[in-house]
FIGU-643662 format. One record per residue (C-alpha): residue in three letters; y, x, z. Coordinates in nm, 4 decimals. Last residue first. Layout:
<rs>
[r ALA, [Y, X, Z]] ...
</rs>
This chain:
<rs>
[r UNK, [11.0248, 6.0940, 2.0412]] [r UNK, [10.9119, 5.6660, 2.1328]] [r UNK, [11.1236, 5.5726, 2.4645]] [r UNK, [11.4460, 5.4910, 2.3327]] [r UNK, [11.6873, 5.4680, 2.5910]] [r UNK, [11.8527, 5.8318, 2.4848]] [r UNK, [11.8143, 5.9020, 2.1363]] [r UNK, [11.5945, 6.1727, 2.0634]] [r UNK, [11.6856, 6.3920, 1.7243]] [r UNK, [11.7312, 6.7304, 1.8666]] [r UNK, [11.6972, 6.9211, 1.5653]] [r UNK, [11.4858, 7.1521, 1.7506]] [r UNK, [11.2170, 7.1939, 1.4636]] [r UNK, [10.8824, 7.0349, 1.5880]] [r UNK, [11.0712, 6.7553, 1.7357]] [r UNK, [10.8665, 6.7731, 2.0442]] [r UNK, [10.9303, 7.1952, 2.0565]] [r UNK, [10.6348, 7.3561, 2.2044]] [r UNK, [10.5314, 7.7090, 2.3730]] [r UNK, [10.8519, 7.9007, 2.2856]] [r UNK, [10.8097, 8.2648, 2.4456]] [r UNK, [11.0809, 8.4815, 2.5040]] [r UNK, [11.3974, 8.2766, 2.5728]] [r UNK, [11.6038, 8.5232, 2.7094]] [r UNK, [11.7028, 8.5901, 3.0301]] [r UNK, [11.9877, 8.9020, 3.1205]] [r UNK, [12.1395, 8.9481, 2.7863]] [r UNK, [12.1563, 9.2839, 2.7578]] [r UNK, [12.4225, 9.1765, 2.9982]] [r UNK, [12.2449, 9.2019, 3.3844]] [r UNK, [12.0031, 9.5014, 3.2389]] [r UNK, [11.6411, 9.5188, 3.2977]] [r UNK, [11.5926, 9.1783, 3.1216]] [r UNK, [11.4468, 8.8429, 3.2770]] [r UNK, [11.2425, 8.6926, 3.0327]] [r UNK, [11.1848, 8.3325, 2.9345]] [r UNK, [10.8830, 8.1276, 2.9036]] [r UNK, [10.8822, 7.7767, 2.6816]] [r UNK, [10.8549, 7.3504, 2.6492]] [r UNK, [11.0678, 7.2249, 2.5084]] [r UNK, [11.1847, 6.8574, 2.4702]] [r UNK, [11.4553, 6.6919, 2.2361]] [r UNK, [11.8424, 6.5400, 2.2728]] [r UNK, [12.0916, 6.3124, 2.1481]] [r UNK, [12.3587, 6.1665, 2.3075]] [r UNK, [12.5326, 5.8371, 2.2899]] [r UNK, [12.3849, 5.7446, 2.6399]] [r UNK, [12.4837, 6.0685, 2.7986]] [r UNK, [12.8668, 6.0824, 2.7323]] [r UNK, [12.8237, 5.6603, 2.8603]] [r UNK, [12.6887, 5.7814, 3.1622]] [r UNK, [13.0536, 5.9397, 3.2559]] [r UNK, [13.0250, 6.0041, 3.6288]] [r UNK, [12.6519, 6.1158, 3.5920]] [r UNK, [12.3528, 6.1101, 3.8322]] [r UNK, [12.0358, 6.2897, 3.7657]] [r UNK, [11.6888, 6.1803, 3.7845]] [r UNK, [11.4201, 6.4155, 3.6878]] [r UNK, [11.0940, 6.3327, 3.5789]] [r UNK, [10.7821, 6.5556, 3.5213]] [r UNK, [10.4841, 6.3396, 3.3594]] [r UNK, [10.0819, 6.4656, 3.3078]] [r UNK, [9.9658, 6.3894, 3.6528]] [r UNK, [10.2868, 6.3180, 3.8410]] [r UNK, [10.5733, 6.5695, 3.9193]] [r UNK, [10.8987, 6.4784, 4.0295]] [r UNK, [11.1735, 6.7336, 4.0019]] [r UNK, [11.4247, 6.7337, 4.2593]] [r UNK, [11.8015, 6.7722, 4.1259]] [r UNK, [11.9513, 7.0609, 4.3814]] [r UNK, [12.2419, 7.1329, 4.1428]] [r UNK, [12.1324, 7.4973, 4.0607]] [r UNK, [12.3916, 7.5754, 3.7500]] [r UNK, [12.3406, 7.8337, 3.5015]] [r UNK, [12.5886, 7.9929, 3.2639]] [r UNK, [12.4761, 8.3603, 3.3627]] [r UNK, [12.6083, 8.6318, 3.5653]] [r UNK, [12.4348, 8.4467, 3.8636]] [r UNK, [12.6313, 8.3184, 4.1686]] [r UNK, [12.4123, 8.0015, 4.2330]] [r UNK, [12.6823, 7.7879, 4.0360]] [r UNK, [12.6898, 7.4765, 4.2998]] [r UNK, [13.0473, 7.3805, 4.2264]] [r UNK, [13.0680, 7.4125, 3.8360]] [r UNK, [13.1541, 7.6873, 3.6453]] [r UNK, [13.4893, 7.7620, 3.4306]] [r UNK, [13.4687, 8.0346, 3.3245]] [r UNK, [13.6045, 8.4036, 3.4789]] [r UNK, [13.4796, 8.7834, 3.3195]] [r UNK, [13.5358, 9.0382, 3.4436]] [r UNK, [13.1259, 9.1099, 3.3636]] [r UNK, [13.0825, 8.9277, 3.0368]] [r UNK, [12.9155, 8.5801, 3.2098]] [r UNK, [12.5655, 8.5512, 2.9779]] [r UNK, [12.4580, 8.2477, 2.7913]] [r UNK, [12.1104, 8.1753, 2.8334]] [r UNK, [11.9389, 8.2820, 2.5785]] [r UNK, [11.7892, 8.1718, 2.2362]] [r UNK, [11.5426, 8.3257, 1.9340]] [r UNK, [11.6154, 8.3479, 1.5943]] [r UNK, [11.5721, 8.6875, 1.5559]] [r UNK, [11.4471, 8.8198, 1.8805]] [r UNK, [11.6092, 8.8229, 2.2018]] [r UNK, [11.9026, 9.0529, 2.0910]] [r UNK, [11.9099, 8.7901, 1.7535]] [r UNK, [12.1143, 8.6044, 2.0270]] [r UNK, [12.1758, 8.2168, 2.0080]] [r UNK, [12.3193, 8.0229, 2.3085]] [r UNK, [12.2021, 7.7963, 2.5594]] [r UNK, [12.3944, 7.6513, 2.8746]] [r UNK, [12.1617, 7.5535, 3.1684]] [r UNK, [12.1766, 7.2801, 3.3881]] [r UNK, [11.8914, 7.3595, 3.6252]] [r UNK, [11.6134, 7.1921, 3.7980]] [r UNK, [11.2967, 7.3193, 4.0112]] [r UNK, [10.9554, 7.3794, 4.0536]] [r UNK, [10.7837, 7.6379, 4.3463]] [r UNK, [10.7268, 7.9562, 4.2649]] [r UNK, [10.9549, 8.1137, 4.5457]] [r UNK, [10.9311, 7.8248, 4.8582]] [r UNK, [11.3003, 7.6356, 4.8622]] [r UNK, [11.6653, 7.6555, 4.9601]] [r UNK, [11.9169, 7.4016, 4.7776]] [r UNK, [12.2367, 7.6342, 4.8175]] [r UNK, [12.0692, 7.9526, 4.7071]] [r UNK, [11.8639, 7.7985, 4.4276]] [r UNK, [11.8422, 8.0939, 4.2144]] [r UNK, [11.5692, 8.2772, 4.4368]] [r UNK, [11.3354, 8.5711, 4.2411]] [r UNK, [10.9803, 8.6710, 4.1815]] [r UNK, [10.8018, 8.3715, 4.1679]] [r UNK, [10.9484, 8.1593, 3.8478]] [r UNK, [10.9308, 7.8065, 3.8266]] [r UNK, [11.1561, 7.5815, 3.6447]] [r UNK, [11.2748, 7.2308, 3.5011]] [r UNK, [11.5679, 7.2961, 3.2869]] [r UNK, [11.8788, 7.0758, 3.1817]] [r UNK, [12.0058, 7.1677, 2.8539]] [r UNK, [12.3759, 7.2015, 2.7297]] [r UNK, [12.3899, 7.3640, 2.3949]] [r UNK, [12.6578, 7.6251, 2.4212]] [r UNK, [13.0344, 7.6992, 2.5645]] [r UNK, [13.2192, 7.4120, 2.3964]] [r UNK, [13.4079, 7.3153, 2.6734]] [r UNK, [13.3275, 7.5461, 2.9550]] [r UNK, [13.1059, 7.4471, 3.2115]] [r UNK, [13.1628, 7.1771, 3.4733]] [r UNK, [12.8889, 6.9474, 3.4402]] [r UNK, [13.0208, 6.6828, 3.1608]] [r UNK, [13.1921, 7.0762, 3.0099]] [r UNK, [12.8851, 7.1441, 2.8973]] [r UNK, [12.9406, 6.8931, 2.5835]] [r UNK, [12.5932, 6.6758, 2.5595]] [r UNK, [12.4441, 6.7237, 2.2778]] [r UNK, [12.1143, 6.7845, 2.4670]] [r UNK, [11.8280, 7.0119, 2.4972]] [r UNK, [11.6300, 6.8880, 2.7191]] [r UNK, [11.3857, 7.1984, 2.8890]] [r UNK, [11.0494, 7.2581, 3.0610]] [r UNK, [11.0105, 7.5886, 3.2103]] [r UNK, [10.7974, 7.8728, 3.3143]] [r UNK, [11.0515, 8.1872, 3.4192]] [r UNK, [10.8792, 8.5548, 3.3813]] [r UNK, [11.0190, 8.8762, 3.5354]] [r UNK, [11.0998, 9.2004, 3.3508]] [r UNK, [11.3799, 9.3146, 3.6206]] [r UNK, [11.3349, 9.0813, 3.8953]] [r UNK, [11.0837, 9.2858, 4.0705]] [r UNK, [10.7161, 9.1667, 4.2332]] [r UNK, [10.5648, 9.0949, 3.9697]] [r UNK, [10.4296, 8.7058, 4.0328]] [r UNK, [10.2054, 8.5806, 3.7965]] [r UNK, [10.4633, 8.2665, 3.6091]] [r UNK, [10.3538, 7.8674, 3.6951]] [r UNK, [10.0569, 7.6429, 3.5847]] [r UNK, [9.9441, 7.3051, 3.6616]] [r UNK, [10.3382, 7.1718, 3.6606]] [r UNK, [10.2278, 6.9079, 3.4524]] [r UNK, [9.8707, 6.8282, 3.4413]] [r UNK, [9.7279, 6.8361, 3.0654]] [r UNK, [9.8736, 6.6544, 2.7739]] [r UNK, [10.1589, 6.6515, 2.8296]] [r UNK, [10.4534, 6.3770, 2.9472]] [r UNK, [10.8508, 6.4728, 2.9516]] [r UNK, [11.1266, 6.2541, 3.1247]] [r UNK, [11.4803, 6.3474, 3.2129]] [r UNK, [11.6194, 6.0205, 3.3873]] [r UNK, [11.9916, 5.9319, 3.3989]] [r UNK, [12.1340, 5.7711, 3.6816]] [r UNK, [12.4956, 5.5698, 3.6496]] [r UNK, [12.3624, 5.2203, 3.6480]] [r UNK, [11.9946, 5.3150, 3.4902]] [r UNK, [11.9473, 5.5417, 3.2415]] [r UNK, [11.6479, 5.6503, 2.9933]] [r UNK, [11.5706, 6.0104, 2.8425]] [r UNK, [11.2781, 6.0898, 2.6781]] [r UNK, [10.9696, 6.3244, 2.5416]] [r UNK, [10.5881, 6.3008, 2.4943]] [r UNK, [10.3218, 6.4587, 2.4294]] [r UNK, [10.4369, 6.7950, 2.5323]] [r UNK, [10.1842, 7.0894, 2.5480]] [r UNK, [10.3068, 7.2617, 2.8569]] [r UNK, [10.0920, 7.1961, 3.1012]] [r UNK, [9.7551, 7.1570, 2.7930]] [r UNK, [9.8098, 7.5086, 2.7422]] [r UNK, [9.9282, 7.5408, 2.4027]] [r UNK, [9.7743, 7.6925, 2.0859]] [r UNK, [9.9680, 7.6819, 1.7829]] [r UNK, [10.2220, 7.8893, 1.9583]] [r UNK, [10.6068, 7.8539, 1.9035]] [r UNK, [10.7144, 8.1097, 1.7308]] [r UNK, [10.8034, 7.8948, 1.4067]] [r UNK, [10.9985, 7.6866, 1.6196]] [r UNK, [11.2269, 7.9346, 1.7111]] [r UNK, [11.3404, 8.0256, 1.3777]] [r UNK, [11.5740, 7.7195, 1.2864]] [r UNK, [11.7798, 7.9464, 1.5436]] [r UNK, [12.1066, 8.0061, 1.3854]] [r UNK, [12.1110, 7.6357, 1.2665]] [r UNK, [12.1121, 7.5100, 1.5890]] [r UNK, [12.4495, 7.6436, 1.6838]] [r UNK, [12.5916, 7.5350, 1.3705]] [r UNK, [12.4285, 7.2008, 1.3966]] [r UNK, [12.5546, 7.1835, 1.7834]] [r UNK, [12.9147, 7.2978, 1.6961]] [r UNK, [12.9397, 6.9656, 1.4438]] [r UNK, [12.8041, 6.7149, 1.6649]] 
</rs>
C-alpha cells in the first residue's frame, strides 16, 4: 500500500477541482466492486442515466475529449501485464468520438468502452492533477497482449460495459481473484485531454467531475456494497 499513498498524496488536489455541479451521468451515487468464482464486477450508479452523455466530436485527435468512469484500485499493474509498480491501476469506462483505441475489439467511434489504465501524477496537467502514464519513445515495458499500440500504459481488453438506467457494470475475469478481493478501490467520474504532442503527456486528466470518496483515498473494499 505504501507506493499508492505516495502516489496519492501528490494529487490530494484533484478533488478540489472537481465541480460542485455535476451532470446527473456522471454524478456518482454509488460505487463497488463484488466477485463471483473468478469474475470481478466494476459497478458505479448516478444519479441521472449513465452513459446519457458522451465528448462533441472535433474532428482531430490532437485536443480531443475522453468521458469516463474510472476504479482506481490498489491493485499492482503488473495483475494485467504492466510493469510492477508502474502507477495506480484503474479500469476505465470510455467514450470519446474522434479517435479508435480498441483496434482488436472493433466498434462505432463514441460508443462506451473499457480500459485498464495505469495513472500517474504530472503537475504538466495541472498541479495536482493525473495522466495516464506515457511510454518514453525507445522506450520497451512490459504491456499486456491486447495493448492497442498507444504510447501510453493503456490496455483495450474488449471488457463490454453494461449500461442500465443509472448503473454501468463491467465484469472482468481474473487469474488471481484473491489480488482483487483484498484490494481497495474508489469511483471517478472525469474528462481527459488528448495533447498536441505524443509525450507532453499525451491524455491528461483535465476535468474531475466526482470522486465517491470525496478525496481519492480509495477506501472501498471489494464485496462490500455500501462506498
Amino acid at each position: 500500500m505504501r507506493r499508492y499513498i505516495v502516489l496519492l498524496a501528490s494529487v490530494t488536489a484533484l478533488s478540489v477541482h472537481a465541480r460542485e455541479a455535476v451532470h446527473p451521468a456522471f454524478d456518482i451515487v454509488q460505487a463497488h466492486i463484488t466477485t463471483e468464482g473468478n469474475v470481478a464486477k466494476f459497478h458505479m450508479a448516478v444519479s441521472g442515466k449513465a452513459g446519457d452523455k458522451t465528448p462533441e466530436k472535433t474532428g482531430a485527435l490532437a485536443g480531443s475529449s475522453v468521458f469516463s468512469y474510472v476504479w482506481p484500485t490498489t491493485l499492482d499493474p503488473a495483475s494485467v501485464g504492466f510493469e510492477s509498480g508502474s502507477g495506480i491501476l484503474s479500469l476505465a469506462v470510455t467514450a470519446h468520438p474522434d479517435f479508435d483505441d480498441t483496434p482488436l475489439f472493433p466498434a462505432p467511434l463514441g460508443s462506451w468502452h473499457s480500459h485498464w489504465v495505469v495513472l500517474q501524477p504530472d503537475d504538466a496537467c495541472g498541479k495536482g492533477h493525473l495522466k495516464v502514464a506515457d511510454i518514453p519513445e525507445g522506450a520497451k515495458p512490459k504491456l499486456p497482449k491486447t495493448w492497442p499500440g498507444l504510447p501510453l500504459l493503456i490496455d483495450s481488453p474488449g471488457w463490454v460495459p453494461q449500461f442500465d438506467g443509472e448503473s454501468v457494470v463491467v465484469k472482468v475475469p481474473f487469474d488471481d481473484i484473491q489480488a482483487v478481493e483484498s484490494a481497495r478501490f474508489d469511483g471517478v467520474t472525469a474528462g481527459l485531454r488528448v495533447n498536441a504532442s505524443a509525450h507532453s503527456p499525451l491524455l491528461c486528466v483535465e476535468d474531475v467531475f466526482k470522486v465517491a470518496s470525496g478525496d481519492l483515498s480509495l477506501p472501498g473494499k471489494v464485496n462490500q456494497l455500501r462506498h
